[in-house]
C-alpha positions as CSV (number, residue, x, y, z in Angstrom):
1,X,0.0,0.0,0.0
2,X,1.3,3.3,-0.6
3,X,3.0,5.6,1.9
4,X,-0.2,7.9,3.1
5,X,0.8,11.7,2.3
6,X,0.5,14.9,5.2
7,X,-1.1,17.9,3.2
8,X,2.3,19.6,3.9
9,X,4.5,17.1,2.3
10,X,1.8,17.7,-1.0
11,X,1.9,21.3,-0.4
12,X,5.9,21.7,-0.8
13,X,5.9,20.4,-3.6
14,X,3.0,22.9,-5.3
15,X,3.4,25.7,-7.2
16,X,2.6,27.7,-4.0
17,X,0.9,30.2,-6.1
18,X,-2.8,30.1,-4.6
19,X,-3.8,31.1,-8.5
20,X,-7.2,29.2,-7.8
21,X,-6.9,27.4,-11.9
22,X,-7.4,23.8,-9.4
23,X,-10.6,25.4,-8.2
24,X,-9.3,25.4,-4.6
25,X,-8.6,28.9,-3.0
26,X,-5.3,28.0,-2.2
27,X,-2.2,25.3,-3.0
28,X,-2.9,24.6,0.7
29,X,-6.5,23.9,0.5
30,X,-5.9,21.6,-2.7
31,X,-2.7,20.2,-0.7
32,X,-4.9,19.3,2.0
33,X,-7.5,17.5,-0.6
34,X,-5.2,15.7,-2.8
35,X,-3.6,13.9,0.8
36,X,-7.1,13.4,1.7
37,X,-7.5,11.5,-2.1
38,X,-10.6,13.9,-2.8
39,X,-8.4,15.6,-5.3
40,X,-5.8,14.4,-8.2
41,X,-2.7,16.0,-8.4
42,X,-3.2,16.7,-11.9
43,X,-6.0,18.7,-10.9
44,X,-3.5,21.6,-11.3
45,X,-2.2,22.3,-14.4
46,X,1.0,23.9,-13.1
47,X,2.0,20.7,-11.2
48,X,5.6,20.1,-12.0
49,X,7.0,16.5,-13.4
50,X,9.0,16.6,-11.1
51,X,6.3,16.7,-8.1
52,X,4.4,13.9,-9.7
53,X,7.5,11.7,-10.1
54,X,8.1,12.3,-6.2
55,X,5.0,11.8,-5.1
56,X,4.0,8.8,-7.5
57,X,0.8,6.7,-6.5
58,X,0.7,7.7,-2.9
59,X,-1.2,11.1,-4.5
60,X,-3.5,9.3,-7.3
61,X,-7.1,9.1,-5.3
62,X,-8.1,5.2,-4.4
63,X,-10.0,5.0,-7.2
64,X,-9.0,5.5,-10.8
65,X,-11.1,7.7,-13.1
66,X,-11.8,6.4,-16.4
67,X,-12.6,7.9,-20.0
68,X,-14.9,6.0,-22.5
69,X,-15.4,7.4,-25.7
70,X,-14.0,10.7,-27.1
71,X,-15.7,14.4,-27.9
72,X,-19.1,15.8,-27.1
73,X,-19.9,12.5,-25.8
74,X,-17.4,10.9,-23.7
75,X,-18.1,9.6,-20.6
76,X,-16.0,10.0,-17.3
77,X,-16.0,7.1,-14.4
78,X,-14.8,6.4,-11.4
79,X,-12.6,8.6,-9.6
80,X,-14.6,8.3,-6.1
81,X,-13.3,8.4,-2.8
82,X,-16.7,7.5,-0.5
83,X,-18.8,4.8,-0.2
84,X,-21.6,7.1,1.1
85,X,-22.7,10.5,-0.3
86,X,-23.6,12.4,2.9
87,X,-19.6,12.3,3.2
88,X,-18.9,14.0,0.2
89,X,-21.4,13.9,-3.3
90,X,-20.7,10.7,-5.8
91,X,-18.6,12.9,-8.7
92,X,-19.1,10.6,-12.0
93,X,-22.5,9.5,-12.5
94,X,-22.3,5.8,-13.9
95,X,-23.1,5.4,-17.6
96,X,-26.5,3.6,-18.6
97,X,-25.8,1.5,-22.2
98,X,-28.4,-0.7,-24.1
99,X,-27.3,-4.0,-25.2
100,X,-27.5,-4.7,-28.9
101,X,-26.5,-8.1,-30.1
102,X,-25.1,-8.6,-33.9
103,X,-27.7,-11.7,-34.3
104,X,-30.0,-9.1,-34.8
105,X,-31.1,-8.7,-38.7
106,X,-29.9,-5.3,-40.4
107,X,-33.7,-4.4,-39.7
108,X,-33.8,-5.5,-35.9
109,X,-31.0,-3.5,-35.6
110,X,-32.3,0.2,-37.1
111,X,-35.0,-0.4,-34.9
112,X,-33.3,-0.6,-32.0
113,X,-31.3,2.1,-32.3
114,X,-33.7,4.5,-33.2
115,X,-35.5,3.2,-29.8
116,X,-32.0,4.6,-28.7
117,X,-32.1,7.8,-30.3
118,X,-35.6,8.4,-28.4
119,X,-34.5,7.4,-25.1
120,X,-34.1,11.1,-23.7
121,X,-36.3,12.6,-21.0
122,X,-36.1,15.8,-19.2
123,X,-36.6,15.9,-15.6
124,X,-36.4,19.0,-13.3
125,X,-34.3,20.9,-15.7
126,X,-31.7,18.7,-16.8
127,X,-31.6,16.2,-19.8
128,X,-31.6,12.5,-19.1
129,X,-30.6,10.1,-21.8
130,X,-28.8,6.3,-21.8
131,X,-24.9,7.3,-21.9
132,X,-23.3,4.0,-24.7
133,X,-24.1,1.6,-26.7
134,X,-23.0,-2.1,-25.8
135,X,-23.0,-4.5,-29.3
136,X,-22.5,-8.3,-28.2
137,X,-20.9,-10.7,-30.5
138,X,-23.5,-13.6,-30.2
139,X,-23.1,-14.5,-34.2
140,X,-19.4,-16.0,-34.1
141,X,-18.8,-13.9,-37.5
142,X,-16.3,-11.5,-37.3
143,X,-17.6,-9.7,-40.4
144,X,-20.5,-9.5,-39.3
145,X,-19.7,-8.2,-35.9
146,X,-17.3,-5.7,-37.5
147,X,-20.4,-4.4,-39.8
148,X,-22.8,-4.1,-36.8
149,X,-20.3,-2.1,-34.8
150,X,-20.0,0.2,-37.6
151,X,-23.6,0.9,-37.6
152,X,-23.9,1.3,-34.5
153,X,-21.4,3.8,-34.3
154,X,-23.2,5.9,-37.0
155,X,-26.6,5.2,-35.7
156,X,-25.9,6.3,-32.0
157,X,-23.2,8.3,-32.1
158,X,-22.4,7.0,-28.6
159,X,-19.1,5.2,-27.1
160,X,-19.3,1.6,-27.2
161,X,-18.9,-1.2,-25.5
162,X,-17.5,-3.9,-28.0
163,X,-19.1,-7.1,-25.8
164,X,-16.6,-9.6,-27.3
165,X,-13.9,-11.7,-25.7
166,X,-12.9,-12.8,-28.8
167,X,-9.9,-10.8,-29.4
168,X,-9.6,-12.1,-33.0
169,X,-13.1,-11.2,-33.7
170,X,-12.6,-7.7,-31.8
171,X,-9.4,-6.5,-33.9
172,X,-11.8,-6.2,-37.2
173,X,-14.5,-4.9,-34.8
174,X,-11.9,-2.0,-33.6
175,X,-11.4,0.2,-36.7
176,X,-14.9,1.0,-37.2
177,X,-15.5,1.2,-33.3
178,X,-14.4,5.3,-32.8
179,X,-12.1,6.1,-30.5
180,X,-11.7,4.6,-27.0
181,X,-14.2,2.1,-26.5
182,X,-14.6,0.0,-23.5
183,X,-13.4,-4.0,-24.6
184,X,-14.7,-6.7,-23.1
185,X,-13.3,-8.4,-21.1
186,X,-10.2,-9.8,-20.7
187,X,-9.9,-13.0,-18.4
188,X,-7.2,-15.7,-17.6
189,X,-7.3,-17.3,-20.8
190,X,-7.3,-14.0,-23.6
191,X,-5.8,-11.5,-21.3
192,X,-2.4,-10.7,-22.9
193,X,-4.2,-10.3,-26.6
194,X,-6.3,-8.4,-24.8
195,X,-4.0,-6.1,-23.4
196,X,-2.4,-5.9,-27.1
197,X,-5.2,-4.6,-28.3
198,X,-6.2,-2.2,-25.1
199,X,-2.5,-1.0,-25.8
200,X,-2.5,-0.4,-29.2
201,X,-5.7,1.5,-29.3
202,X,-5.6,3.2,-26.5
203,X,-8.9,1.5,-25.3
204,X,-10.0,0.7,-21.6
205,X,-10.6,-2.6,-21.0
206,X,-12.8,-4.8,-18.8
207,X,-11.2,-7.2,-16.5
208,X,-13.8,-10.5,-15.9
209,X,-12.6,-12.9,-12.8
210,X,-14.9,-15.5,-11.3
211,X,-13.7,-14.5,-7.7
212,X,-12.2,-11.3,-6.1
213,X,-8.3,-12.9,-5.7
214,X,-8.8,-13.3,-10.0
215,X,-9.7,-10.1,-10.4
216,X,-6.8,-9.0,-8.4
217,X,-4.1,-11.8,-10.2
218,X,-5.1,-10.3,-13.1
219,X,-5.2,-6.5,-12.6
220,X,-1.7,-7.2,-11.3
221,X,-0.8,-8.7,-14.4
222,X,-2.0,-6.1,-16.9
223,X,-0.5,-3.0,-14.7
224,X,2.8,-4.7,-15.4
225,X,2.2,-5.1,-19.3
226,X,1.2,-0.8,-19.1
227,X,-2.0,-0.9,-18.7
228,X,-4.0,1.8,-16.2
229,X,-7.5,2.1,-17.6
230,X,-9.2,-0.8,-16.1
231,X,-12.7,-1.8,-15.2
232,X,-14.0,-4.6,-13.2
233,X,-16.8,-6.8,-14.2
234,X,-18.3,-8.2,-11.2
235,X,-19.0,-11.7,-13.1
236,X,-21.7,-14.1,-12.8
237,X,-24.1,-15.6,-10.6
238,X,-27.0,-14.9,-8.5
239,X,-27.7,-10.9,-8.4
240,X,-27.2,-10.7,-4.8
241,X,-24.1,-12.7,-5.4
242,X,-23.0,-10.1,-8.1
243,X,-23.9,-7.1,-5.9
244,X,-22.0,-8.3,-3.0
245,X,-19.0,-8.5,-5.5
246,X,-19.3,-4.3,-6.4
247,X,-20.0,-3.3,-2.5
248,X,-16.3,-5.4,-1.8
249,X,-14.5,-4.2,-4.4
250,X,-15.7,-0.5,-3.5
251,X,-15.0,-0.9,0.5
252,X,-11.4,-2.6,-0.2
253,X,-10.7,0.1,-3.0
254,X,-12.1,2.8,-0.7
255,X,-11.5,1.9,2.8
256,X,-8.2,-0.1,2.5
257,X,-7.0,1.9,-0.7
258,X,-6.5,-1.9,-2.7
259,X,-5.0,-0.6,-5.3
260,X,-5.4,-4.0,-7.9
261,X,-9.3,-3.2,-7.1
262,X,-9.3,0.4,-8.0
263,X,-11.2,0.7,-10.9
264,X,-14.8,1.5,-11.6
265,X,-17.0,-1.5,-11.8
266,X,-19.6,-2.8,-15.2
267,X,-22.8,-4.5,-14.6
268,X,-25.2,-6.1,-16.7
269,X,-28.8,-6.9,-15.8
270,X,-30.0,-10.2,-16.2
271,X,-33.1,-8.9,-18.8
272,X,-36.5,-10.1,-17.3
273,X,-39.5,-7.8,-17.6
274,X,-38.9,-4.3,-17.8
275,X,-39.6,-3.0,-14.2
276,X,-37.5,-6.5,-13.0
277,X,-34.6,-5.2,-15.0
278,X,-35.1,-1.3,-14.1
279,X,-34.9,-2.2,-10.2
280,X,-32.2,-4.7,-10.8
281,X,-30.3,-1.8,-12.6
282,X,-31.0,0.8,-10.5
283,X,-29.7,-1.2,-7.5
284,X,-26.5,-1.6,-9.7
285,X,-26.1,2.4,-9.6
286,X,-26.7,2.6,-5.9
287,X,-24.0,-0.2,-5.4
288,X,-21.8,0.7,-7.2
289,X,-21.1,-0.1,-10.8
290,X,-19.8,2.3,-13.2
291,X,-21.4,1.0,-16.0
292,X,-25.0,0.0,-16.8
293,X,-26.2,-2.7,-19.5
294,X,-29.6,-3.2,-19.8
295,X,-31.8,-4.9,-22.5
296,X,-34.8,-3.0,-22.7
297,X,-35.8,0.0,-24.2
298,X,-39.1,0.9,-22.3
299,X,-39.0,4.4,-21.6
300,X,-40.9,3.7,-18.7
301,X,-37.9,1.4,-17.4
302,X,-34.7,3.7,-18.7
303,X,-36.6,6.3,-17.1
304,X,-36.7,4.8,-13.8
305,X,-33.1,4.0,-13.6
306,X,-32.1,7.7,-15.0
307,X,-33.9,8.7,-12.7
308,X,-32.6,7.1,-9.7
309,X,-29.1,8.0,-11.3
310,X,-30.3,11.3,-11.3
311,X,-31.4,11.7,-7.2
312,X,-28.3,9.5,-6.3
313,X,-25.5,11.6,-7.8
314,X,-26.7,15.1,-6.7
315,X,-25.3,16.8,-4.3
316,X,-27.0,16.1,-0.7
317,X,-25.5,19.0,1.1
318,X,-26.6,21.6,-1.8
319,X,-30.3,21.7,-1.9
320,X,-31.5,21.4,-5.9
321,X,-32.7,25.0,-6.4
322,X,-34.2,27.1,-9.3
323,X,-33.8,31.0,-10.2
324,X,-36.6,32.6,-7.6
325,X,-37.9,34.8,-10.6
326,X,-41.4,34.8,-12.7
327,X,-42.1,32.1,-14.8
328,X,-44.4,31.7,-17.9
329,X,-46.1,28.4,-19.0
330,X,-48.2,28.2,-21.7
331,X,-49.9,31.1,-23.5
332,X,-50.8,33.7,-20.6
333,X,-53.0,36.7,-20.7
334,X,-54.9,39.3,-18.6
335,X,-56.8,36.1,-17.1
336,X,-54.2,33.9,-16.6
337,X,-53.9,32.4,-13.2
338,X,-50.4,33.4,-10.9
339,X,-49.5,30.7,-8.8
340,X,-47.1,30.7,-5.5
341,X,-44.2,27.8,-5.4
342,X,-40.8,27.9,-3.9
343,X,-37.9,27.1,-5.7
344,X,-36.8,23.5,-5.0
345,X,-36.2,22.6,-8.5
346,X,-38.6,19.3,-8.3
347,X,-41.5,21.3,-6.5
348,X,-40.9,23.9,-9.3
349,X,-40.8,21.5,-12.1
350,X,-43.2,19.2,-11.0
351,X,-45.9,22.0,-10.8
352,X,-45.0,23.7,-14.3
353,X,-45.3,20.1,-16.0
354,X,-48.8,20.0,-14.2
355,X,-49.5,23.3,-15.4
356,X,-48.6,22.7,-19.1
357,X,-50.7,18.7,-18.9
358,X,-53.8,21.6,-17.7
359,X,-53.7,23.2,-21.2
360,X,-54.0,26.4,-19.4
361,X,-51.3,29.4,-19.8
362,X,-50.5,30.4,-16.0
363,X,-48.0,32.9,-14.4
364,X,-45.9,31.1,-11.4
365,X,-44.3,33.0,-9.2
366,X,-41.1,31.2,-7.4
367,X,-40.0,32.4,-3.9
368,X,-36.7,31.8,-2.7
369,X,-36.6,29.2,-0.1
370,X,-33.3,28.2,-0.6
371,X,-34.5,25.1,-2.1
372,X,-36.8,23.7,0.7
373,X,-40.2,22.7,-0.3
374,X,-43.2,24.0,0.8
375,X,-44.0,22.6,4.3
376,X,-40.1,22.6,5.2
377,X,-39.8,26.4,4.3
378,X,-42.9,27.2,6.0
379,X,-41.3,25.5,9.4
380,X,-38.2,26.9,8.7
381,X,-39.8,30.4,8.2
382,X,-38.8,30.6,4.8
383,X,-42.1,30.7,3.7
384,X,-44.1,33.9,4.9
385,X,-47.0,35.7,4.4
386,X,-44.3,38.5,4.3
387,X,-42.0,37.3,2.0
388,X,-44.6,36.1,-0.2
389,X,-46.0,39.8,-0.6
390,X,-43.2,41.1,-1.1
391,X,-42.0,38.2,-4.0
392,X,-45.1,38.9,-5.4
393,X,-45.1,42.6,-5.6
394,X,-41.3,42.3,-6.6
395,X,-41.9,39.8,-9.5
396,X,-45.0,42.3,-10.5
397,X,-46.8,38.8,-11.2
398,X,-50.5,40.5,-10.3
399,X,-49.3,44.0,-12.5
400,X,-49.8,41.3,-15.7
401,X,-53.5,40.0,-15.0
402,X,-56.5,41.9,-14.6
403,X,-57.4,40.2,-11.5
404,X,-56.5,40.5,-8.1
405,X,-56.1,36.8,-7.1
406,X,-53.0,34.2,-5.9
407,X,-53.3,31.0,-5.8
408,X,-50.9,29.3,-3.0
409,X,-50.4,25.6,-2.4
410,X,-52.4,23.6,-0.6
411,X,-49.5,22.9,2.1
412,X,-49.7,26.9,3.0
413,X,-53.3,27.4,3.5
414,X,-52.4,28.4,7.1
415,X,-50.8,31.5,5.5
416,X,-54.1,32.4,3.7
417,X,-55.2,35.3,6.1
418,X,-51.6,36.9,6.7
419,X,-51.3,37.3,3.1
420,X,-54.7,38.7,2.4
421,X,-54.5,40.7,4.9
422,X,-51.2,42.6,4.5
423,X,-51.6,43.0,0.6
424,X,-55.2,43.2,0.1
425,X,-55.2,40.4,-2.7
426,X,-57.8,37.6,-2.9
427,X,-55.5,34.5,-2.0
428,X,-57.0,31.4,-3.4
429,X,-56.0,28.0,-1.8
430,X,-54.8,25.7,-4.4
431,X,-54.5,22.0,-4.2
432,X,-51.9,20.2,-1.6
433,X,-51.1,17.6,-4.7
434,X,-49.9,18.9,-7.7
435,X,-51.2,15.8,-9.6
436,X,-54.7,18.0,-9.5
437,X,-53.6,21.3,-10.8
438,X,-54.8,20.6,-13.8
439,X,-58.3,19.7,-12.3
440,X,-58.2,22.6,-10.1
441,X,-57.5,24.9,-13.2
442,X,-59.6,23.6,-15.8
443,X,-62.6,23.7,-13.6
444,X,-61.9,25.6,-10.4
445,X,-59.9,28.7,-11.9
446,X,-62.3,31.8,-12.1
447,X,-60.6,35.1,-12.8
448,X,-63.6,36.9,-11.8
């Protein structure tokens, strides 16, 4: 195991600077960080050689992080350093692929990746899509594989996963692959062609062992050949077996800094319906793979596991806020509607998507809560009858609409008479469920 570093053995050996380009305030705050292994050394770009030759592995974090694929769409792995995210946020989301297989017919196969292409969904302001593509050699043909990998490639424009332990069949597949796709996998019998190949394209590649003291022989092995981008593959068996397998590799990598277990982790669902496979995946990017293969393309299944992505790798000690402004949704006029929310980003969005299903154009005014939600920034007195006035009469939501009236959520009745009372507006109570706004506005709403 490596010699564990003081921040002030990293810090003499900094540019001592404090020029901030690490995105630290100071070399001694990113000193501090790097011998803590939340931060890489190469984190600043004025690190000398001659520092990262001293300090060697004892700086690199437990964890190695991990390109796949290259450009607009390249994915970033690994690189963790917890095994919970109330200690510090998860940094690299893990990477959700679909699994094509080149058994499919040329037909099959344009099907399935435009069910690809469609996979994309936009949830509480950001845009949720599945991350690679992984094409499984289950014909034998080389050709053939090689052909489906280069559709693929056009088709998706996403990095791949070339799913072939063939190493013969995956040289053809590699020229019309793109640049750095993830191989898989090498294991005790291929693993020097494999390596070969990982080498001379500069591609990551999967490491498959049938226990944890394989995985290590054989990380061990292709360090010493000059390999670093690595990724386990937590093998067969029963699911429980398999997640067991992810949770040791991340306490040992983590907790005892096992450097031949380092590496992000691949998993790949066992198919089963769609909401089988979804909660199989989605335990999968709890605990703790890197990659994601599923089979199916529901939306309603992707979804589910983007979305659990999506909750899991935000950060818990930075509540998910929107701008506190005025917002618009739909076609809005004198008679529009203005509705109160606060500006946790899923109370927001979930009561604008409510608002558009309503078919009816409404003003929403967004107070700043700091992120809470309704009933926690009404107990944390974030949510007033003052502040809301004053939002209100700030955002000049009631200067736009003929009308007189606010319509509050359900959850703040209690604040109905404050409000009315220091403004003089008619506050309406809205529903405590978004899921009826668009009840409550198609057939509740009067203006007048």
């Amino acid at each position: 195991m490596p010699k564990k570093l003081t921040g002030i053995e990293v810090y003499k050996l900094l540019p001592k600077t404090n020029c901030g380009d690490c995105n630290f305030p100071t070399c001694m705050a990113f000193a501090m960080q790097v011998a803590a292994k939340k931060a890489a050394l190469e984190q600043c770009p004025h690190v000398s050689e001659e520092a990262q030759a001293a300090l060697g592995e004892a700086q690199a974090p437990p964890m190695r992080t991990v390109q796949l694929g290259s450009g607009d769409t390249a994915l970033t792995i690994g690189g963790e350093t917890v095994l919970f995210r109330h200690e510090e946020k998860f940094h690299h989301p893990p990477g959700v692929a679909i699994r094509i297989s080149d058994s499919l017919s040329d037909e099959e196969i344009a099907q399935r990746l435009e069910e690809v292409r469609n996979l994309r969904f936009e949830r509480v302001g950001d845009e949720l899509q599945v991350d690679l593509v992984a094409v499984h050699c289950d014909s034998g043909d080389g050709d053939r594989y090689a052909q489906v990998v280069s559709k693929v490639k056009d088709g998706a424009d996403l990095p791949l996963v070339l799913q072939c332990p063939d190493p013969a069949r995956l040289s053809g597949a590699l020229k019309a692959a793109g640049q750095r796709p993830l191989l898989w996998a090498a294991d005790r019998e291929n693993w020097e062609q494999m390596a070969e190949l990982s080498l001379k394209h500069e591609a990551p590649l999967a490491v498959r062992g049938d226990s944890l003291e394989a995985l290590v022989d054989l990380t061990g092995k292709l360090k010493e050949k000059g390999l670093q981008d690595m990724i386990i593959d937590a093998g067969d068996g029963q699911f429980v077996e398999r997640l067991t397998r992810l949770v040791k590799v991340r306490r040992l990598a983590l907790q005892k800094e096992f450097r031949p277990l380092g590496y992000p982790a691949i998993a790949f669902t066992t198919g089963g319906s769609p909401l089988e496979e979804a909660a199989e995946a989605i335990a999968y990017v709890c605990k703790y793979a890197g990659v994601v293969v599923m089979e199916n393309t529901a939306p309603e299944a992707v979804l589910s596991v983007l979305t659990a992505r999506q909750n899991v790798y935000t950060d818990p000690q930075k509540p998910n806020a929107i701008e506190a402004k005025l917002y618009e949704v739909g076609e809005v006029g004198p008679e529009s509607p203005v509705l109160l929310t606060t500006n946790f980003a899923l109370t927001y969005f979930t009561v604008a998507g409510e608002v558009e299903n309503s078919r009816v154009g409404a003003y929403i005014v967004v107070a700043d809560t700091e992120g809470l939600g309704v009933l926690n920034a009404y107990a944390d007195d974030k949510l007033t009858a003052e502040r809301i006035v004053k939002t209100v009469k700030e955002q000049g939501a009631l200067d736009k609409v003929n009308h007189n009236k606010l319509v509050i959520p359900g959850l703040a009745a209690m604040l109905r008479m404050e409000i009315q009372e220091e403004s003089g507006w008619e506050v309406v109570i809205g529903p405590e469920d978004a899921a009826r706004i668009p009840h409550f506005l198609r057939n509740e709403w009067r203006p007048a």
